[in-house]
C-alpha positions in Angstrom: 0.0 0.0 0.0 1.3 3.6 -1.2 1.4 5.4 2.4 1.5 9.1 2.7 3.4 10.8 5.9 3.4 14.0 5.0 -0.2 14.5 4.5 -0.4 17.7 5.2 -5.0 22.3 2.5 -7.9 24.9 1.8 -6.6 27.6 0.1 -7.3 30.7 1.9 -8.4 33.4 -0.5 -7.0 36.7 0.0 -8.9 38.7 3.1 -6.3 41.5 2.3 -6.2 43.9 0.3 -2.6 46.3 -0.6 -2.3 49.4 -1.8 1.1 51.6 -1.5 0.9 55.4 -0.8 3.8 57.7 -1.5 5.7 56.7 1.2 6.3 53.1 0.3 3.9 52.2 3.6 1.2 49.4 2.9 -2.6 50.3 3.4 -4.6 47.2 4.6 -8.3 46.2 4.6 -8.0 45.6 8.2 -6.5 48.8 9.2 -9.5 49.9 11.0 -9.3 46.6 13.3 -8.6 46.8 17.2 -5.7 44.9 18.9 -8.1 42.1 20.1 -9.8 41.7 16.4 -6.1 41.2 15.2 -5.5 38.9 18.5 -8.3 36.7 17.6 -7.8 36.6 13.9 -4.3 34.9 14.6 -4.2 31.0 14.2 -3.8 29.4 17.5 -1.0 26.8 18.1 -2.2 23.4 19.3 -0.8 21.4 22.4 1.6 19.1 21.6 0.7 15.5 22.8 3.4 15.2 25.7 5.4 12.5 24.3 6.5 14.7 21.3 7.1 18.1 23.1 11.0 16.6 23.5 12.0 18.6 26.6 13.0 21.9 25.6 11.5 21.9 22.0 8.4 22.4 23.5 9.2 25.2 25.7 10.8 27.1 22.7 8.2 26.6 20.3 5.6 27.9 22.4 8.1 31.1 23.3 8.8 31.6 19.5 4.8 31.7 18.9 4.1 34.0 21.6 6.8 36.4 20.5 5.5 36.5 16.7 2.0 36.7 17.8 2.5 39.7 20.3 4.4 41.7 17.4 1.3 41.2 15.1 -0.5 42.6 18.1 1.6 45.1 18.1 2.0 46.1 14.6 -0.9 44.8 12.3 0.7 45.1 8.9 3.8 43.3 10.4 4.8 41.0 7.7 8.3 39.0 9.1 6.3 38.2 12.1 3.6 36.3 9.7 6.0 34.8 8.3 7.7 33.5 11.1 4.1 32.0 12.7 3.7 30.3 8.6 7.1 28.4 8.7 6.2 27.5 12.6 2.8 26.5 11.8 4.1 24.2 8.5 6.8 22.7 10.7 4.3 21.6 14.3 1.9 20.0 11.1 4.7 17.6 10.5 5.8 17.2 14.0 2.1 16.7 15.5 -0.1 15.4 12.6 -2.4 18.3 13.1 -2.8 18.9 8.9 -6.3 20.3 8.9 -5.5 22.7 11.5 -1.8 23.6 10.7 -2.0 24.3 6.5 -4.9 26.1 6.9 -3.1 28.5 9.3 -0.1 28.7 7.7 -1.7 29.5 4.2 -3.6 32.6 6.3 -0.2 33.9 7.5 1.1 33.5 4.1 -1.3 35.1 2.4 -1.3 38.2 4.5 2.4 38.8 3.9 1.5 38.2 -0.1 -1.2 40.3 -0.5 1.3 43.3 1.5 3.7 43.1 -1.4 3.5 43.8 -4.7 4.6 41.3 -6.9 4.4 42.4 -10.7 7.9 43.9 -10.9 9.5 42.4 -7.7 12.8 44.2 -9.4 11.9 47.1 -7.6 11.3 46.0 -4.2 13.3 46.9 -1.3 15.8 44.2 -0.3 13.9 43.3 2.6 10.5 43.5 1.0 12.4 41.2 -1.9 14.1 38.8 0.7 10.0 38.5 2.7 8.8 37.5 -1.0 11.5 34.8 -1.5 10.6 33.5 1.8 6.5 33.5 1.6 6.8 31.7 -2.0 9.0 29.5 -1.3 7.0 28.2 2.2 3.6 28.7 -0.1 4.5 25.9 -2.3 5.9 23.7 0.7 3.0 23.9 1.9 1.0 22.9 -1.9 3.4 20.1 -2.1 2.2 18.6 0.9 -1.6 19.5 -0.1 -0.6 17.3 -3.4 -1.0 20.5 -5.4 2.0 19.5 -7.6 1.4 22.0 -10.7 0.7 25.1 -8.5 3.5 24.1 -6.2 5.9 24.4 -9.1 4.2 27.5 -10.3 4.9 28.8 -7.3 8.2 27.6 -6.6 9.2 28.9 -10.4 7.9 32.2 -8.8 10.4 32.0 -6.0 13.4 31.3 -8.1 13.2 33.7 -10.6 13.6 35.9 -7.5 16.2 34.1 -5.6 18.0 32.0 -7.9 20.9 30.9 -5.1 19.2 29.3 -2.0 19.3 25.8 -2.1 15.9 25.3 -0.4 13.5 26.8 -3.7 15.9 23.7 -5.7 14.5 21.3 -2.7 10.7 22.3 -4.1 11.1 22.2 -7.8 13.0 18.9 -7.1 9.8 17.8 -5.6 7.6 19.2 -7.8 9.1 18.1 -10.6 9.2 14.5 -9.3 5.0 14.3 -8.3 4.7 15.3 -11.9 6.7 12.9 -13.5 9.5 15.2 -15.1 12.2 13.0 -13.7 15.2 14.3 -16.3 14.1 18.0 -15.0 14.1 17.0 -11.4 17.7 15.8 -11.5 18.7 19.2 -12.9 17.2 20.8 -10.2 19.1 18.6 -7.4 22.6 18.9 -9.1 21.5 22.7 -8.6 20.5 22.1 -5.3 23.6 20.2 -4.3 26.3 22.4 -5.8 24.9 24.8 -3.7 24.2 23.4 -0.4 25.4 19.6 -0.1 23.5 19.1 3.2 21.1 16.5 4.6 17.8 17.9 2.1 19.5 18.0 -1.1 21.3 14.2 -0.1 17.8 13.1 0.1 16.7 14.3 -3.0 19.6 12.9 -4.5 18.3 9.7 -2.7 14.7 9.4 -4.2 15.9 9.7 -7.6 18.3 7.3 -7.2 16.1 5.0 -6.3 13.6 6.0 -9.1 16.2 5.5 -11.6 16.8 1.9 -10.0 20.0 2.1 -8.0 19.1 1.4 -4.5 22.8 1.0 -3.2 23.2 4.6 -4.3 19.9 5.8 -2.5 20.9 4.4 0.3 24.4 6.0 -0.2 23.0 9.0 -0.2 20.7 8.4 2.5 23.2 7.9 5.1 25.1 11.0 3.8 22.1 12.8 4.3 22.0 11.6 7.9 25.5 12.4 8.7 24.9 15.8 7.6 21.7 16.2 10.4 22.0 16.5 13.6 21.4 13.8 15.8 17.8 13.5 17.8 16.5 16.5 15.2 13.2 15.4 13.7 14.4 16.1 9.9 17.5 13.4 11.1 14.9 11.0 12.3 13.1 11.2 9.0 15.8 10.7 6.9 17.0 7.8 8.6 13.1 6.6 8.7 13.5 6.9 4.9 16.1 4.8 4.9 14.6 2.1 7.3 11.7 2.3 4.7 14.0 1.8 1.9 15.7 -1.3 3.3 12.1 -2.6 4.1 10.7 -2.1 0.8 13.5 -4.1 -1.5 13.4 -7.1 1.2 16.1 -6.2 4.0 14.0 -6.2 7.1 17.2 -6.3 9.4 18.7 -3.2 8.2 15.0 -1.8 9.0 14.9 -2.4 12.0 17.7 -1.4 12.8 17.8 2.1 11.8 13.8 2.4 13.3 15.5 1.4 16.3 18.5 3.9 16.2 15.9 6.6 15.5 14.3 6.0 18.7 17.2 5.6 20.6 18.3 9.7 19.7 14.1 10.8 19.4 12.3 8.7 21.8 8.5 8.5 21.3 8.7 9.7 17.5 5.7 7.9 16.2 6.4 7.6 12.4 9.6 5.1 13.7 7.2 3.4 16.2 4.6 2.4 13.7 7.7 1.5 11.2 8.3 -1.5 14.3 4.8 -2.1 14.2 5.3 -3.3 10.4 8.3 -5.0 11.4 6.6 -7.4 14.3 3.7 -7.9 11.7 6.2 -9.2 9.1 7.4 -11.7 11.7 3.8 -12.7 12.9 4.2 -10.4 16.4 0.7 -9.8 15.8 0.5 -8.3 19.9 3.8 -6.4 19.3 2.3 -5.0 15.8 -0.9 -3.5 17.1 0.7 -2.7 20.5 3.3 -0.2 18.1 0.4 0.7 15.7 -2.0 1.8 18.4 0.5 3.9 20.7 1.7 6.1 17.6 -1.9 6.8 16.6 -2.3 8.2 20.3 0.5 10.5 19.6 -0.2 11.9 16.5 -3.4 11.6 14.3 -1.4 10.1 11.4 -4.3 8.2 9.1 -1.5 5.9 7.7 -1.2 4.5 11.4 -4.8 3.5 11.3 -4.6 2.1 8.0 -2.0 -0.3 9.1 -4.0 -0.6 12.5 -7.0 -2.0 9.5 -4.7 -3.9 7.6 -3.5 -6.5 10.9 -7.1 -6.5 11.4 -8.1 -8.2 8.4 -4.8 -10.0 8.1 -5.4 -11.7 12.0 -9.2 -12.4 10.8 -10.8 -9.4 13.6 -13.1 -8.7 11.1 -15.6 -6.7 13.7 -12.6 -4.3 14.3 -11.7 -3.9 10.6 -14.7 -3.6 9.2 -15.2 -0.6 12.5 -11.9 1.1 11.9 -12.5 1.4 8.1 -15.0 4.0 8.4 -13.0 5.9 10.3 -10.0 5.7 8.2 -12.2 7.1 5.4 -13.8 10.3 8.1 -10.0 11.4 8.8 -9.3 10.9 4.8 -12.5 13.1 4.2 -11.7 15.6 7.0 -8.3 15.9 5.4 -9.9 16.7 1.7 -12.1 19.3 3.0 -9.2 21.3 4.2 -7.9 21.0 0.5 -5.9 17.8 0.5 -6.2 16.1 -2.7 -6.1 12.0 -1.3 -6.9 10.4 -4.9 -4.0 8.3 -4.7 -4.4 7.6 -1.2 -8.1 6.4 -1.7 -7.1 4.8 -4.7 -4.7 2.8 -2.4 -7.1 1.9 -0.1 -9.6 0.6 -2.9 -6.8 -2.1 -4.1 -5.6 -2.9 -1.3 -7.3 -2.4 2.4 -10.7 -2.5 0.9 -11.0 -4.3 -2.6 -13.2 -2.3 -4.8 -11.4 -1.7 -8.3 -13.9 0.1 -9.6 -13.4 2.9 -6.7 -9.9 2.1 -6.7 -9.8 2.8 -10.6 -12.0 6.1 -10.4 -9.4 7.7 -7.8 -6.6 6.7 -9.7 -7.8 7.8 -13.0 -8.4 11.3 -11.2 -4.7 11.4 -10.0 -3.7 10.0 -13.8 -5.3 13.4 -15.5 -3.3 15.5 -13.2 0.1 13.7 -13.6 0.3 10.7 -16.2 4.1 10.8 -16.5 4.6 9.6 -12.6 5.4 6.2 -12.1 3.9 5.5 -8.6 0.7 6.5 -10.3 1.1 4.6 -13.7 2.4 1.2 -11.2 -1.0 1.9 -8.9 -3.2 1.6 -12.2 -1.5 -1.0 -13.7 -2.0 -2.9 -10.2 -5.7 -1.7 -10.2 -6.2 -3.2 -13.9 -4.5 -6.1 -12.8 -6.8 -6.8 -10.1 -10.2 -6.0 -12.8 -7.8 -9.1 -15.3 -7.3 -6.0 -17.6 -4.5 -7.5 -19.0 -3.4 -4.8 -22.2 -4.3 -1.7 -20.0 -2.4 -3.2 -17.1 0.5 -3.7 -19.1 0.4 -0.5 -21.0 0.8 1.4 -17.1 3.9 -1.3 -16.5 5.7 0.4 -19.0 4.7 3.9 -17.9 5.6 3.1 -14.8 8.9 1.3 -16.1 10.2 3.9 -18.1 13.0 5.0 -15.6 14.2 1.1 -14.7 12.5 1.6 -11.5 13.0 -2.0 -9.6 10.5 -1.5 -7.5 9.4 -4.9 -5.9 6.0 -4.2 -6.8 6.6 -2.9 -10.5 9.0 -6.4 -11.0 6.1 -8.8 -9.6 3.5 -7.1 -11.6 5.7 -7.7 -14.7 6.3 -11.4 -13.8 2.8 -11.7 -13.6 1.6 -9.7 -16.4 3.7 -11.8 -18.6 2.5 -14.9 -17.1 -0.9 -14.4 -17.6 
């Protein structure tokens, strides 16, 4: 099943609007709004559950959000402080899990620094009003990718490096971007760019994915540990690279190495619930059923990650608890919704859950096709239609996705055993 961690939106229209006067100062639509107006109009920042508030994280993050919110108080048509609360708000939706709450607020904050500055001739900005620009692009179409927005996340990211053609991170984006759409030859460019600028732990695992999409897995995981060498130890983007390798080992058969870097995660970020379920798969490949759901159910009680409960489902019809399956499904498909009406698109993720948690190819098929209209060059969505026609004995149209979804030597298990059987049949 194709998982998604990041998960993470409505798009908030404009409530602002900017004019300049002679002075260069911004006029808002909200000028004529009191201090507690602007108070309440600010997002709020969730409790963290307390086994992810990792001692003084916590503390600082809540500091950091106080600050920023006090100088909107203080100054309505404050932009860096906006800014500040958007990149906060974009990073506690990865930490926590809280998507529906978290993009939605970050988009706000983003928007109000957008609609402050002018953006058809950015050439004659101030420095600083340029620099605010970079930085509210560049975290807009973060924030898209993880809504699955791919084409407006590159529009957007495009945006931000015509203005800033030098920072590493914008590279990370269109690298991404590129990818979801399936312009793999462009995506490559943009890491080499990305690298020669900043060889550090987010452009090694770049360099990683495409590796493995261009079929060499020794060199993903090459770059993977690079990548981890470059982070710093107990730091949540350290734990998810390593996670990503863990996942990497797991998926082309080395369940060892797996679980042995979920376990190393743990060991510098105790309680981080992405490696936690990661040993939940791990007892479930050995038949630990009671270890599996033991792991599944206590990181769903730290973060509301819907992939937890999916693999929660999944033991549940595998162990025969078909009551508790057929309870848990529903709910899956509640969080899913709840997720889309914040803006997520989830096609492939439903699609996913149509092959293989709940069989229905005809569902399975119309969420797929959906995600195939938006990008029919990316592999993971050609493999999960050819896997859907498989499933319907659509032989031709099943093989017709293989080769879409082979056109980079991908060795993904899955691709290679649809093959085998394709060609059997």
């Amino acid at each position: 099943m194709i998982r998604s961690f990041f998960l993470p939106i409505l798009f908030i229209a404009g409530l602002f609007f900017t004019a300049c006067n002679q002075d260069g100062n911004f006029k808002t639509a909200n000028a004529g709004l009191n201090s507690e107006e602007i108070a309440a109009s600010i997002p709020a920042l969730l409790d963290r559950n307390e086994a992810i508030r990792n001692g003084k994280e916590w503390d600082d993050v809540q500091n950091f959000y106080g600050t920023q919110r006090q100088a909107i108080i203080a100054d309505k048509n404050a932009l860096e402080p906006r800014l500040k609360l958007a990149e906060l708000f974009i990073q506690e939706a990865r930490v926590t899990g809280e998507h529906p709450h978290y993009y939605p607020a970050a988009l706000q904050m983003l928007e109000e620094v957008l609609n402050r500055i002018p953006q058809a001739d950015f050439s004659n900005l101030k420095m600083e009003q340029k620099d605010l620009l970079f930085r509210a692009l560049a975290a807009k179409a973060s924030v898209q990718l993880s809504l699955h927005d791919f084409s407006n996340a590159l529009e957007t990211a495009t945006k931000a490096v015509a203005i800033n053609p030098h920072n590493a991170q914008i590279y990370g984006a269109l690298v991404d971007a590129n990818v979801e759409l399936g312009n793999y030859d462009k995506a490559v460019e943009m890491a080499d760019k990305m690298v020669s600028i900043r060889p550090d732990l987010r452009s090694y695992s770049r360099v990683a994915y495409l590796r493995e999409i261009f079929g060499d897995v020794n060199g993903a995981a090459e770059a993977l540990e690079m990548a981890i060498k470059a982070g710093m130890p107990g730091q949540e983007a350290t734990a998810w690279a390593r996670l990503t390798l863990g996942n990497l080992y797991r998926t082309y058969g080395d369940w060892n190495k797996a679980e042995m870097q979920y376990q190393m995660i743990l060991a510098e970020r105790a309680d981080y619930p992405f490696a936690i379920a990661a040993l939940g798969e791990v007892e479930m490949h050995k038949k630990n059923y009671g270890k599996a759901e033991a792991s599944f159910k206590k990181a769903a009680s730290i973060i509301p990650e819907v992939g937890f409960y999916e693999q929660l489902a999944e033991l549940y019809k595998m162990t025969g608890r078909t009551a508790e399956y057929e309870a848990l499904v529903p709910e899956i498909l509640n969080m899913m919704q709840e997720d889309m009406d914040k803006g997520h698109n989830m096609s492939l993720e439903l699609a996913c859950l149509h092959t293989d948690l709940q069989p229905d190819y005809d569902k399975a098929l119309q969420y797929a096709l959906r995600e195939y209209q938006k990008r029919p060059a990316n592999i993971d969505v050609n493999r999960l239609l050819a896997k859907v026609y498989a499933g319907k004995k659509d032989v031709a149209k099943a093989k017709a996705h293989i080769a879409k979804a082979a056109v980079t030597r991908s060795k993904h298990p899955e691709l290679l055993e649809l093959k085998k059987m394709m060609d059997a049949g």
